[in-house]
C-alpha angles and dihedrals in degrees: 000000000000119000108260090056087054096054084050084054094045088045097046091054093055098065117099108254092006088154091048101046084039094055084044088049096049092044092054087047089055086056086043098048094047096039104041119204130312110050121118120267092256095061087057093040083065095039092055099044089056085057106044080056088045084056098049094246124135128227148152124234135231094339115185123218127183121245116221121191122221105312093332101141091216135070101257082197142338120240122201124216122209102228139340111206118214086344078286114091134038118217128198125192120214125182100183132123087254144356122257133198091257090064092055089046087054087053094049093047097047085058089051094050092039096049094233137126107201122069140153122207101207120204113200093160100078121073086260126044112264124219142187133169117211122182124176 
């Protein structure tokens, strides 16, 4: 192994929950691998959660959760997120030609409202599976 695959190594074991997020990771390659590119994001969403069975790991599906504003008493809207993973990390499926900023903000303010630190932002939409890690 050269050096700089060891520091990858070194680098990868220091994030929080880096066993968990890599198991997710390998389960939405294997979708992504079998699918291809080009189907819509529901089609993934059940693929992966074939795989992530398949890998022993628990998780809950499509959850909603209401959104408050300021001291409103009320939900001013409800947001779904695709999976949360052994109540740890939060997932979210895209199936678009390329990731944006505002899918990476989703991503952050679901954290927010789910009280969580640890989500992935999944492309299935680009000829390779995109990934990004995002921890609050």
């Amino acid at each position: 192994m050269d050096r700089s695959a060891e520091f990858v190594v070194q680098k990868m074991e220091e994030y929080k929950h880096s066993d968990l997020t890599g198991k997710i990771i390998g389960c939405a390659m294997q979708a992504h691998s079998f699918l291809g590119f080009g189907f819509q994001e529901v089609i993934y969403q059940r693929a992966l959660a074939i795989e992530l069975t398949k890998a022993g790991l628990n998780f809950q599906r499509e959850i909603e959760v209401p959104i408050f504003y300021k001291d409103y008493p009320d939900p001013i809207g409800v947001r779904r997120v695709d999976f949360f993973v052994e109540g740890i990390v939060l997932v979210e499926l895209k199936a678009v030609g390329e990731l944006d900023e505002v899918h990476i903000n989703q991503v952050l303010n679901y954290l927010k409202i789910y009280k969580m630190n640890i989500g992935l932002l999944l492309n299935f939409g680009e000829k390779s599976l995109k990934i990004k890690r995002l921890v609050l």
